[in-house]
LUMFI-645924 format. One record per residue (C-alpha): residue number from 0; x, y, z. Coordinates in Angstrom, 2 decimals. Each point is the difference from the previous one (the first is absolute). Layout:
<pts>
+-----+---------+---------+---------+
: pos :       x :       y :       z :
+-----+---------+---------+---------+
: NUM :       X :       Y :       Z :
...
+-----+---------+---------+---------+
</pts>
This chain:
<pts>
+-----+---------+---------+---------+
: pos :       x :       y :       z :
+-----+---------+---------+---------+
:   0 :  102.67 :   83.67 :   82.86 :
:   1 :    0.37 :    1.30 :    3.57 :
:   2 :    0.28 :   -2.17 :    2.85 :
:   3 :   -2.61 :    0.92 :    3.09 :
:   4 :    3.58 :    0.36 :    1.99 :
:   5 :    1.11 :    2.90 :   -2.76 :
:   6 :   -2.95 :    1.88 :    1.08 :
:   7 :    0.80 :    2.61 :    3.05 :
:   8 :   -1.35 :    0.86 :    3.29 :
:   9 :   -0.42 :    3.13 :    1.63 :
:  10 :   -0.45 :    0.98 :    2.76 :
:  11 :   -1.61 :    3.88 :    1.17 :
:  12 :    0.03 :    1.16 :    3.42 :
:  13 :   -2.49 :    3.33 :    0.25 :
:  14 :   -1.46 :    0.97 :    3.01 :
:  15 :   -2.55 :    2.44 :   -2.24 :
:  16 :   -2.59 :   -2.67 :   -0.79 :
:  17 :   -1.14 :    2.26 :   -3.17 :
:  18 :    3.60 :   -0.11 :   -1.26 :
:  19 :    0.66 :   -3.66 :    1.00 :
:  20 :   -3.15 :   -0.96 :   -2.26 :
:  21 :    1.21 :    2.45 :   -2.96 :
:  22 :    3.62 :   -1.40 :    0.32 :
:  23 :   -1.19 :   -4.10 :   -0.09 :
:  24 :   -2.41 :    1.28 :   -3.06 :
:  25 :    3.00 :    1.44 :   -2.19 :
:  26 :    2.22 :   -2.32 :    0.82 :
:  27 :   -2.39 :   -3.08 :   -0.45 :
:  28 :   -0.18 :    1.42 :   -3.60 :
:  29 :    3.84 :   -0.18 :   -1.05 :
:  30 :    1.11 :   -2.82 :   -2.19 :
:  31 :    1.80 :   -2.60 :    2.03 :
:  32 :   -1.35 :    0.55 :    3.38 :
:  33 :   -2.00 :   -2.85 :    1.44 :
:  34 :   -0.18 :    0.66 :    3.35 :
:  35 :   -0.98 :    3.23 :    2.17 :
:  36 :    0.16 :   -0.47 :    3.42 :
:  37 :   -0.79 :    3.61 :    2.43 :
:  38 :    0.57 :    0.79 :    3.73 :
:  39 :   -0.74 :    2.93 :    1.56 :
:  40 :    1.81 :   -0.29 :    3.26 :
:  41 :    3.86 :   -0.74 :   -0.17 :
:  42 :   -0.08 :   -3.39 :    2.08 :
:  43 :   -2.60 :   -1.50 :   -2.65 :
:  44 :    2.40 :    1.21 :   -2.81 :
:  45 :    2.95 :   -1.92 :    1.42 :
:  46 :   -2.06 :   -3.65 :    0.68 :
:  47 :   -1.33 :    0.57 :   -3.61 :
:  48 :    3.35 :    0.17 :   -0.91 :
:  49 :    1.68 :   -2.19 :    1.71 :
:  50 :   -3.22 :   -2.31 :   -0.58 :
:  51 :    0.27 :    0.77 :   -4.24 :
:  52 :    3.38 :    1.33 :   -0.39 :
:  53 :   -1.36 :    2.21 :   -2.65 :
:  54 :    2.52 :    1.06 :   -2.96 :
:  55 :   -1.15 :    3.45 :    0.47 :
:  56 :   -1.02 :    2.65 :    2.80 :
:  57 :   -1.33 :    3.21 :    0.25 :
:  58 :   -0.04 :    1.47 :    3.29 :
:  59 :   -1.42 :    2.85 :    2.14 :
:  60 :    2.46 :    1.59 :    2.15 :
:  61 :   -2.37 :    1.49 :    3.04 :
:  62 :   -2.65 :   -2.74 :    0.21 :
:  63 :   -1.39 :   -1.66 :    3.45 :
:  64 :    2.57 :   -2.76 :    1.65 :
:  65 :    1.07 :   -1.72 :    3.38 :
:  66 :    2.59 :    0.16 :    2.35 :
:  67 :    1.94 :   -2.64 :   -1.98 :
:  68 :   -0.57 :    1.64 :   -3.85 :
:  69 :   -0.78 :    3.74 :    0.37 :
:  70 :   -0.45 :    0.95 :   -3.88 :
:  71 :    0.76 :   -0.42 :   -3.61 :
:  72 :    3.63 :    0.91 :    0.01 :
:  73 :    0.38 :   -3.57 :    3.24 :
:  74 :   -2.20 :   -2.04 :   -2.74 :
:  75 :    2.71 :    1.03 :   -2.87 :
:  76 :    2.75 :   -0.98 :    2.47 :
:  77 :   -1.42 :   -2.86 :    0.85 :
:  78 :   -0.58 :   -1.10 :   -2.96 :
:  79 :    3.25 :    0.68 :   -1.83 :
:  80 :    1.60 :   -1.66 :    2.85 :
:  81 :   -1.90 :   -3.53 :   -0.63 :
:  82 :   -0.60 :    0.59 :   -3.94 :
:  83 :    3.12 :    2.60 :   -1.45 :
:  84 :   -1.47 :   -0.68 :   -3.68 :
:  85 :   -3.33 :    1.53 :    0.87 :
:  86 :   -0.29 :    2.93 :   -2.37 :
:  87 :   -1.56 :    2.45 :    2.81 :
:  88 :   -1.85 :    3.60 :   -1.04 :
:  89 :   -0.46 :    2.29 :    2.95 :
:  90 :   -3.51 :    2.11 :   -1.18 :
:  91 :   -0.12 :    3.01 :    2.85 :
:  92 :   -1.40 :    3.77 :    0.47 :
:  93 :    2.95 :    0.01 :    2.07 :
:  94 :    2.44 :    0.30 :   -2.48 :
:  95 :    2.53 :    2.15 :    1.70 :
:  96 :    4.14 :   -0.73 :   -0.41 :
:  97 :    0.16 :   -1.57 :    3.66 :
:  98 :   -2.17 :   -2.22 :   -0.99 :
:  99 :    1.28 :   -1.29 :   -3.41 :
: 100 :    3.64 :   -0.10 :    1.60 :
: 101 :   -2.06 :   -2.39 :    2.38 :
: 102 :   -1.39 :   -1.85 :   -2.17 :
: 103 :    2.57 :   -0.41 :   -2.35 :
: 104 :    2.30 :   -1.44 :    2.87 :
: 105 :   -2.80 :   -2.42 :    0.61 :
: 106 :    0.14 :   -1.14 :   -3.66 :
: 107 :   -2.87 :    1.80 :   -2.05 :
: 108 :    0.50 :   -0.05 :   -3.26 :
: 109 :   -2.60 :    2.61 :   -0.70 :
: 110 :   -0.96 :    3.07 :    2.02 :
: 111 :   -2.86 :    1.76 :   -1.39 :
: 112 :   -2.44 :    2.75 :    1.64 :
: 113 :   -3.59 :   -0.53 :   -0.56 :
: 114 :   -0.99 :    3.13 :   -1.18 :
: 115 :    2.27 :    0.42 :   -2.71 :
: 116 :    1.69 :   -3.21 :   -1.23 :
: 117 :   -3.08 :   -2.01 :    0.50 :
: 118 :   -0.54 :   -1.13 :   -3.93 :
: 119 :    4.10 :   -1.48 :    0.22 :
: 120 :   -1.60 :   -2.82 :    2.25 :
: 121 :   -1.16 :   -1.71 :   -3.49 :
: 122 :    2.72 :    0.41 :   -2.23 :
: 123 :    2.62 :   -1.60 :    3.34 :
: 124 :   -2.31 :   -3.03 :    0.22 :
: 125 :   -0.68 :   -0.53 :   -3.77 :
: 126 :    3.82 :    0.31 :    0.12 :
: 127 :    0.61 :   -2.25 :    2.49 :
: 128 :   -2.79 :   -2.33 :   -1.84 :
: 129 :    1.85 :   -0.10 :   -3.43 :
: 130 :    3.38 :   -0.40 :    1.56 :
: 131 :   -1.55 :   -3.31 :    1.35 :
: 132 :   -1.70 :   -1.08 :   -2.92 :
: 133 :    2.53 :   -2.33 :   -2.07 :
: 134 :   -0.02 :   -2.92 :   -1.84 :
: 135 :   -2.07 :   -2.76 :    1.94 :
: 136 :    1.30 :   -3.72 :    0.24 :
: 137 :   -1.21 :   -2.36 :   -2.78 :
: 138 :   -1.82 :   -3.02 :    0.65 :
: 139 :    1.28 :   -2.95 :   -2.09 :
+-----+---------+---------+---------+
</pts>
C-alpha cells in the first residue's frame, strides 16, 4: 500500500492555455501522480513551487515573466538551486543546441521539443513514478 506522501506532484508551466489544459489532462492520468498544479506565467510557476515543492516539473522556456523571473529556463534555476532532487523536464518549440547547453547547465534532466518528442513526456514521468513507488512502511 502506498502512502499519500509516495504519490508525486507536478508541476507544468505553459503559457498556451490549450496545451496547459492537455498537459494537466495526461499527466493527471499517469499512475502515481496525485497532484497537478499549472502556471502560465513564470513568477506563478516559481511560488507554486516554492509553495509545493513539487517532485516533478515541466517547463516552458519562452513564457510571460517579471523583471525578477524572466522565463522557464530562471524557474529551472531557481528551482534546482532551492530543491537539486527535483527531476526537471524542459518541454519547448525552442529546442535549439543553445538552448539545451542552457538548460542543461541549469540542471534539466530532460530537454525535449514539443513537436517531436512530445509522447516521451509520459514514459519520463511514469518513470520517475515507478522509481518512487517502493515498499511502503508497515503498520504494526
Amino acid at each position: 500500500m502506498r502512502l499519500l506522501s509516495d504519490f508525486l506532484t507536478v508541476l507544468i508551466l505553459e503559457d498556451g492555455t490549450a496545451l496547459r489544459r492537455r498537459l494537466v489532462d495526461l499527466i493527471r492520468s499517469i499512475a502515481g501522480v496525485n497532484e497537478v498544479l499549472e502556471a502560465g506565467d513564470a513568477p506563478t510557476a516559481l511560488a507554486l513551487a516554492r509553495r509545493h515543492r513539487p517532485q516533478i516539473v515541466v517547463l516552458d522556456i519562452r513564457v510571460p515573466g517579471d523583471a525578477e523571473v524572466r522565463n522557464g529556463l530562471d524557474v529551472l534555476g531557481a528551482i534546482k538551486r532551492g530543491e537539486p532532487d527535483t527531476y526537471a523536464i524542459i518541454l519547448t518549440n525552442f529546442a535549439d543546441a543553445h538552448y539545451a547547453r542552457l538548460a542543461r547547465q541549469l540542471g534539466a534532466d530532460a530537454f525535449l521539443d514539443k513537436s517531436s518528442e512530445f509522447d516521451m513526456l509520459v514514459s519520463l514521468i511514469e518513470d520517475r513514478s515507478a522509481r518512487n513507488e517502493g515498499p511502503s512502511p508497515s503498520v504494526a
